[in-house]
N, C-alpha and C positions, 0 to 999 in steps of 0.2 A: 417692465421697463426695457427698452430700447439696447440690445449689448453694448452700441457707441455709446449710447448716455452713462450707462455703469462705467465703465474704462474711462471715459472721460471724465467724470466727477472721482473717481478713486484718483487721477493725476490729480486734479484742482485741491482737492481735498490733502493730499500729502504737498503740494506745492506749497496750498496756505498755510502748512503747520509748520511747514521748513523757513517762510520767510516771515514770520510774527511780526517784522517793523513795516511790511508792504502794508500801504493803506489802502483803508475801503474803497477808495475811487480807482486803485489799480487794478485789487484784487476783482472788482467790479469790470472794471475795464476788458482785465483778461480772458473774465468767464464770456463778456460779451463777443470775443475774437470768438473762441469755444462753439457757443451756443447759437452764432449766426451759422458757422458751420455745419450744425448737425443737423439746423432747421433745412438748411440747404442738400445735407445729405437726405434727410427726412426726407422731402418732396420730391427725391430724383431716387428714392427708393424702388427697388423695384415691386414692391406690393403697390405703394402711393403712384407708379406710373401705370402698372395692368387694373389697376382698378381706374381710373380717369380713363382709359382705353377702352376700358370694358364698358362704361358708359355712350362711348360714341357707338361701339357696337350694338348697345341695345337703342339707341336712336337711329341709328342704322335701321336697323330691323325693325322697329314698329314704323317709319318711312314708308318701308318697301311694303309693309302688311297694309297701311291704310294711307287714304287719300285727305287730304287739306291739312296734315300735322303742322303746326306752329309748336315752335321749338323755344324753350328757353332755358336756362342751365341745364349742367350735370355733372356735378363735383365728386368728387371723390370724398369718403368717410372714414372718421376710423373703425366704422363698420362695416362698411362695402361703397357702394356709390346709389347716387339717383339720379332721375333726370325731370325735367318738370317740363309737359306738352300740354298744350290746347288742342284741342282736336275733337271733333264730334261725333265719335264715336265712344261709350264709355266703357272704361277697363274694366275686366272684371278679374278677379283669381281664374276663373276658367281660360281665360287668355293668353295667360303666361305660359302653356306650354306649345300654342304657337311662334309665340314673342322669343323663346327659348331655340326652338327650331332652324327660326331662322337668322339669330344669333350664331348658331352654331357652323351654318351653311357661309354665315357673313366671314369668321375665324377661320375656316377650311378654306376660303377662294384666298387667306393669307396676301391682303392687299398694307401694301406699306405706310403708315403713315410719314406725310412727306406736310413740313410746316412750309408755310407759303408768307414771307414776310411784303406788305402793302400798304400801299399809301391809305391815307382817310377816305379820299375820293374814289378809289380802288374797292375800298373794301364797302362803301355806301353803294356801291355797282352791285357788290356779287350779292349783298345780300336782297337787293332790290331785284335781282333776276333768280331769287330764290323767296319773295315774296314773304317775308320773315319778317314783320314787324316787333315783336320782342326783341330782336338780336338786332335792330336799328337803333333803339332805345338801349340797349346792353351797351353799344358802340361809342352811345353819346355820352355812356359814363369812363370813357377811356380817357383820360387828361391830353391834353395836347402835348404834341413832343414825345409821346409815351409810343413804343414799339406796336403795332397791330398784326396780329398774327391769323393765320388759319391753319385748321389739322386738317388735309383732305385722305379718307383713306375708299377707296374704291370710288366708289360715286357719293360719297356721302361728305360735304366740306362744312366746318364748324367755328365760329369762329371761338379762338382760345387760344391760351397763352400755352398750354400746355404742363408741363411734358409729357410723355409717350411714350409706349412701346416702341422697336423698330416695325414690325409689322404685327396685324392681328392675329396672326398666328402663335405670338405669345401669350397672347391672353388665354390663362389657365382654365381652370375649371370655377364655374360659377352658378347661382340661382337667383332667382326673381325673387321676389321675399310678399311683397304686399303692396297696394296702392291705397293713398290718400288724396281729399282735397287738399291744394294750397294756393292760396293769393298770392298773384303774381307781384313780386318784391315786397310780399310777407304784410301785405296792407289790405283790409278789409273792402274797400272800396272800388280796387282793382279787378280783375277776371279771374273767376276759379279755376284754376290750372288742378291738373291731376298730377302726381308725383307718383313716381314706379321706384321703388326700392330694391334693390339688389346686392347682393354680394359678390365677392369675389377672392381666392385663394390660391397661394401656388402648387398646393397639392389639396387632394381629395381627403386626407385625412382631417387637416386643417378645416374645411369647410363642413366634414360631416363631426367635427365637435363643435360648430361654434351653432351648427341647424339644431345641434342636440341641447348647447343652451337655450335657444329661442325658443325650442319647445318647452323647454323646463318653467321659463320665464312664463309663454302662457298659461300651463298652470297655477302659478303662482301669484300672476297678475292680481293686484291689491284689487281692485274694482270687482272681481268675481269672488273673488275670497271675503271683502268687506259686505258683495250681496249674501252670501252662502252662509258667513257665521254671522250676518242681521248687526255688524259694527255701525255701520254709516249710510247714509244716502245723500245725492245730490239731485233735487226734482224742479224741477222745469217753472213751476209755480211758484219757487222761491226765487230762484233765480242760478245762473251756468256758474260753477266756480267757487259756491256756496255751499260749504257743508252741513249738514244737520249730523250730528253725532246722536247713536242709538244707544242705549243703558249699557250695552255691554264696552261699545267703542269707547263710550265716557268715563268707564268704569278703566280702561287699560288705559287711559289721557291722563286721568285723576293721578294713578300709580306713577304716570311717568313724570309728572307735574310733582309730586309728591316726595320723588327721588330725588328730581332737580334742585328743590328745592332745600331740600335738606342737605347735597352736597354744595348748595352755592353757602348756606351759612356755617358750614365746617369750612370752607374754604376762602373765609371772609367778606364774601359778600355781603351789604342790604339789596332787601330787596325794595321796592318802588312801583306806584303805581301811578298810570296817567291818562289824559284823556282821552277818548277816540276822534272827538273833532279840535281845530283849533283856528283863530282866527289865518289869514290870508296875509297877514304882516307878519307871522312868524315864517311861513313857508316861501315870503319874498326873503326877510332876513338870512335863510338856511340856503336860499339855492333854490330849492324845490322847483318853482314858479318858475324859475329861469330855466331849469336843465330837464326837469323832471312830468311839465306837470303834463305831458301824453299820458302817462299812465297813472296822473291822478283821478278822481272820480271828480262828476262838476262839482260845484260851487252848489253851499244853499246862504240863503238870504235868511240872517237872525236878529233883527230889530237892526234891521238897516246896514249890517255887518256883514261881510264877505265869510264862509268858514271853509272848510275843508277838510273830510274827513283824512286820516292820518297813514303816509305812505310808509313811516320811519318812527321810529322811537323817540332816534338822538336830540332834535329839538326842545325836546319835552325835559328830557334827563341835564341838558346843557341848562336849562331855566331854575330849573332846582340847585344846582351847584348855582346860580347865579343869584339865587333868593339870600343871602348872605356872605359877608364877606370871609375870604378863603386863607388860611396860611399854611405855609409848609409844613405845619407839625401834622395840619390834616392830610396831608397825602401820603400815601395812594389813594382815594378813594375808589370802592367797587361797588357800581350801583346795578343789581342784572332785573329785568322784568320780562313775564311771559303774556307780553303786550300785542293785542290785535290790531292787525295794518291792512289796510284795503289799498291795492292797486287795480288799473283798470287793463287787466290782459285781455287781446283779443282772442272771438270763439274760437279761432282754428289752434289754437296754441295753449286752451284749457287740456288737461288731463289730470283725469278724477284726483285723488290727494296730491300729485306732481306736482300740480301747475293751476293754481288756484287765485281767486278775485278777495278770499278773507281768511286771512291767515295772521297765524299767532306764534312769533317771533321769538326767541328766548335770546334774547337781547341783553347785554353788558354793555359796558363803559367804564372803562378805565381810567382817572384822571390824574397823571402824577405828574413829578419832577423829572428832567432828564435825566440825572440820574439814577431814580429808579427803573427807567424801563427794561432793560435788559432785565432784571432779575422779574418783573411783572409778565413779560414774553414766556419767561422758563416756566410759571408757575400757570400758564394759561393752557402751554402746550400739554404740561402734567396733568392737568386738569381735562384736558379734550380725551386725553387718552384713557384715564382712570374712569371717566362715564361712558365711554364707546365699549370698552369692556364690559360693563356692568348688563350693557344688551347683546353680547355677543360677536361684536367685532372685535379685529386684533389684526389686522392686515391693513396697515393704514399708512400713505405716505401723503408726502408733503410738497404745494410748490409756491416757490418764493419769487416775487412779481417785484419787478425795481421799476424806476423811474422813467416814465414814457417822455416823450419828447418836449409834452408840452404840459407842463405841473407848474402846480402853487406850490410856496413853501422856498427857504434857503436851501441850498446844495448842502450846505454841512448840515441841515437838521436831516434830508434826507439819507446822505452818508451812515447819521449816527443812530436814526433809522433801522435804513437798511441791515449795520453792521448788527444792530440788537435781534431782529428778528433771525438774523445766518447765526448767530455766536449761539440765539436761544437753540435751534433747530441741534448744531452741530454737539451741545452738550446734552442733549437729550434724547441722542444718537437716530435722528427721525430722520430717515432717507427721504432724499429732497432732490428735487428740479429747480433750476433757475429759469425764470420766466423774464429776457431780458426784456424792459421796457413796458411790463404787463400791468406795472401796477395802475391803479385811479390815477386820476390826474392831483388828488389828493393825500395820496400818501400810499406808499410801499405795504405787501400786505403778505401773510402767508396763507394759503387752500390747502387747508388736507382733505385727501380724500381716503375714502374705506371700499373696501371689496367684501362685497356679499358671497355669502354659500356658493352662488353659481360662477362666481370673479365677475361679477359687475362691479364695476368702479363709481361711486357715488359722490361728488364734488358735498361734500358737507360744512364742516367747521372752518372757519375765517376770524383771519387775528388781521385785523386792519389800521393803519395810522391813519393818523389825518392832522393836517398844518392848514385845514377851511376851515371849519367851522367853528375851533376856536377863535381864529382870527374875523372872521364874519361876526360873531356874539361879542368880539374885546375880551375874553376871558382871562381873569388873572389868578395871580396870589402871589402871598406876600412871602417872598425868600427871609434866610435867614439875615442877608444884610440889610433887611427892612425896606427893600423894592418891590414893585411890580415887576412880575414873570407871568410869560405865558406859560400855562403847562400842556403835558403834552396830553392828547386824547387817542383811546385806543377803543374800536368799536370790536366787538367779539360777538361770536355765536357759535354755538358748537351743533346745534340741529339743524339750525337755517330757518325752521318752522316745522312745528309740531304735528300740522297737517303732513308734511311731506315727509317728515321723518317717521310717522306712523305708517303712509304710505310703502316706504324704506324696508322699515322694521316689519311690516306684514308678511312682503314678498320675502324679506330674509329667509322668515321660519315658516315661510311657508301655510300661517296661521294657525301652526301651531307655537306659538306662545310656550318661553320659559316659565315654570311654576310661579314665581313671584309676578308674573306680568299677567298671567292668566285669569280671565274675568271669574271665571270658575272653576275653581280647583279641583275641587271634589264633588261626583255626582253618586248619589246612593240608590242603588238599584236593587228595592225588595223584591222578591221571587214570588209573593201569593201577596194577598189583602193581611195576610193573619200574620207578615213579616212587618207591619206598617208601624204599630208602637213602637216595634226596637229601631226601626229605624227612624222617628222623631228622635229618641234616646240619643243614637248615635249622630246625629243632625246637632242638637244641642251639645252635645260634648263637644264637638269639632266645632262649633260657632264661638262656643266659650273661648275657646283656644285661638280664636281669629280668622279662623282660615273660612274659605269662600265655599261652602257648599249650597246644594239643590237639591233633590228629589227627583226623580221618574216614577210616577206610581200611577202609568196608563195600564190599562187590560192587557197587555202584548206580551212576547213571549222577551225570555230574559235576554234571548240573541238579538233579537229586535231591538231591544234599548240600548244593550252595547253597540252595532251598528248605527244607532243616530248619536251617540256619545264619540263614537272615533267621528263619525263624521264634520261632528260639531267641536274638536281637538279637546275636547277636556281631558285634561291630564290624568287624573285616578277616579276609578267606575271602583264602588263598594260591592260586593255582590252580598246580599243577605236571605239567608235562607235560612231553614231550621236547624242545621246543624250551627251554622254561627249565631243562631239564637241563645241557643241553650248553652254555647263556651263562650258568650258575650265575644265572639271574637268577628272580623270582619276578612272576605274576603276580595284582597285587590286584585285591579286588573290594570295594567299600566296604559297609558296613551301606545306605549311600544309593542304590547303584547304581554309583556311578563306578566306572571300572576303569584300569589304566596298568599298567604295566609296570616294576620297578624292580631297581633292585640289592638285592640283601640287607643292604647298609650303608645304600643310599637308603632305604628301607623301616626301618629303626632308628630314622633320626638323626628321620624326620618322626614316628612314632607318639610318642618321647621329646619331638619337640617341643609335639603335643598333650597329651602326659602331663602336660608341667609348665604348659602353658597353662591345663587344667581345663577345655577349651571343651566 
């Protein structure tokens, strides 16, 4: 996090504990003074300006390399920057260390950038004698009355709001990283623009740790790990965005399904199940239809009825509370299901488990009183954090999204809101962001995110209100004075989807998999043909016990089976040989290296004791 954002949230945070009568709408008020601030220091950053800098210089430079460039963005990231060209020429990796060259020649002639502020008609000139038809359509998305700028720095003029280095000679040290396709303004129908990735850093140290994560990351990359240990596939005959899970991927789903499961009814949950399609009047009732349905799938025709396979859950869940009438003794009710949603995401923005067309949501719903929320917030966050552990994260923070400008809902519902999901966060001492204005247009929400092995930050778990769709359905229940009340509804997920969070969960460990999540625990590796009885023996005893073994009893040498067992990340290789014939005893060899010698109970009681540990 940000040194200003820490220093500034330790103020707020002792502020609001000094004045307990200030109300949510001040306290709210004053983070919003705060946080407009630091967005505004954020962007006048000096990383946020050399990197926005450092993009015109790599526009610069592929200009000057090739002829007919059409230009269109090039934003700054909080990974580096990019820039997106049409040009007929195609980039390749081998490219980038002329693109690099003469980046560096653009930073040494240390040309200044000098903003040039212009009229509409001014700037429909320059760009028309620079023949840039994307940046005329860019232009027409400026509002009228609204400032028009240009950054010229050498011969190279752009148009942008900015800000900037003083000159290119600040722009540190940097690299080109990779090029993709992209639709121009992210729409399939549009021209396929190429996008050039880049980074950028104020020192060389900086930049050769974060080259050192991206290499780690492509090791790690789920889609090669998912091809190598035979988890999953996505094949073109099925269709892009579509998983097929493999015996072993289903076999580490099952567990994780299995886990979920069993903490959502310790935790009070039921669970629930529902359909994948549904008529066309629930998803006009919900919104869908209206807001949503780009990225629903078409319509099929079922005896003359409209249907629609299913973007969301909550519809389904709001029906069932509706199926009978509701009173206050029933609430809270917690209904969670690990329900399959089809949206329709375009192909440039598919990636393998990331970013998927059929995915399976683990899904809640929360339905109570207002006066329960608060203490249901607390139990939700304990709850996100106690199953993030359980797979190995524990660096996890949190950001809190308030009221955008334009929202459904009373000001006091959103207030009491608000104040429930800051009081849950700040008693469960979960370092937080305020996201001023961030939330839905439906209700205020909390994002936590988690940091993997290599500090990738993973937007996962969301605790969301909502003051629509109760109100779209008329949902009630009957208080204790014997009225009709709305209650209040709270949508939750803590993986997001099981696809993506296996995806997640891959790159974490790298595939290799904690003991309890490992498709295969144990692999027994006899040394001759004449070690093969004891080791069905030993196969049966450890089955008996639960635990996941296999066999290797190819012709190969005993080095040979351990090298396709590490490679394959099974945790413990048995090695059995004459000598552990005759002591009934078995020889380990750990996924790490280690090896010892053990009993066949000793070897039970320790894999059962890391089973239940979850290390």
């Amino acid at each position: 996090m940000d040194i200003r954002k820490i220093f500034t949230l330790k103020i707020l945070t002792y502020l609001a504990n000094q004045h307990k009568m200030i109300t949510l709408q001040k306290r709210v008020g004053f983070r919003e003074i705060f946080y407009n601030l630091l967005m505004k220091l954020d962007k006048d950053s000096d990383l946020y300006k050399m990197r926005h800098s450092a993009a015109h210089v790599m526009a610069a430079a592929v200009c000057r390399l090739y002829d007919d460039v059409q230009l269109d963005i090039g934003p700054p990231t909080n990974e580096g920057f990019y820039y997106d060209f049409d040009v007929p020429h195609r980039f390749t990796p081998e490219n980038f260390e002329a693109i690099e060259k003469e980046m560096v020649r653009f930073i040494q002639e240390d040309h200044p950038f000098e903003c040039m502020e212009v009229s509409r008609e001014e700037a429909k000139q320059i760009i028309a004698d620079q023949h840039q038809k994307y940046k005329l359509e860019r232009l027409a998305d400026i509002p009228e009355g609204d400032k028009i700028t240009f950054y010229k720095c050498g011969e190279f003029v752009d148009l942008c709001r900015g800000p900037h280095v003083e000159r290119t000679g600040h722009v540190k040290t940097f690299k080109l990283l990779s090029v993709a396709g992209s639709y121009y303004r992210g729409r399939e129908t549009n021209p396929m623009l190429q996008r050039l990735y880049a980074t950028a850093y104020n020192h060389d140290k900086e930049l050769r740790k974060y080259l050192k994560q991206l290499e780690e990351a492509k090791q790690r990359d789920h889609r090669k790990l998912g091809k190598a240990l035979d988890l999953f596939s996505i094949q073109e005959d099925v269709g892009p965005g579509l998983i097929l899970w493999h015996p072993k991927g289903a076999r580490i789903r099952s567990l994780i399904e299995d886990d979920w499961k069993q903490k959502h009814f310790h935790g009070g949950y039921k669970l629930v199940y529902t359909p994948h399609i549904g008529k066309a009047k629930l998803w006009e009732t919900s919104g869908h239809l209206g807001f949503y349905k780009e990225s629903m799938f078409a319509p099929m025709d079922i005896e003359g009825m409209e249907y629609f396979t299913k973007p969301m859950n909550c519809p389904f869940h709001i029906k069932i509370y509706q199926s009978q009438k509701r009173s206050y003794r029933d609430l809270p009710l917690r209904w969670a299901e690990l329900g399959t949603v089809y949206r329709y995401e375009k192909a440039g923005v598919l990636h393998g488990l990331l970013r998927v067309r059929g995915f399976t949501q683990d899904d809640a719903h929360i339905f109570c009183a207002p006066e329960q929320v608060e203490e249901e917030i607390k139990k939700v966050i304990r709850f996100a954090i106690d199953v993030w552990k359980d797979f190995g994260f524990s660096d996890i923070t949190a950001y809190l999204s308030t009221r955008p400008d334009k929202a459904v809902g009373e000001a006091n519902q959103w207030e009491k809101a608000t104040a429930s999901l800051e009081q849950a966060l700040q008693a469960e001492s979960i370092p937080y962001e305020v996201d001023v204005g961030g939330g839905a247009f439906y209700g205020p929400k909390i994002d936590m995110k988690v940091k993997d092995t290599i500090g990738r930050e993973w937007q996962m778990s969301t605790v969301q209100f909502d003051f629509n769709l109760p109100d779209r359905f008329n949902m009630k229940y009957v208080g204790e004075d014997g009225k009709e009340h709305r209650p209040y509804m709270v949508h939750r997920a803590l993986f997001g989807s099981l696809e993506r969070f296996f995806g997640i969960l891959l790159e974490h460990h790298a595939g290799a998999f904690p003991l309890w999540l490992a498709p295969e625990q144990i692999r027994v590796l006899p040394l001759t043909d004449h070690q093969f009885g004891y080791a069905q023996s030993v196969i049966k005893t450890l089955q008996e016990k639960g635990f996941r073994v296999s066999q290797d009893i190819r012709s190969e040498k005993v080095g040979a089976k351990i090298r396709k067992a590490q490679i394959e990340k099974v945790p413990y290789m048995l090695i059995l040989g004459p000598k552990e014939e005759d002591s009934g005893s078995v020889s380990v060899r750990r996924r790490s290296g280690d090896q010892s010698s053990m009993t066949i109970e000793g070897l039970a009681e320790t894999i059962m004791r890391e089973i239940n540990a979850k290390a």
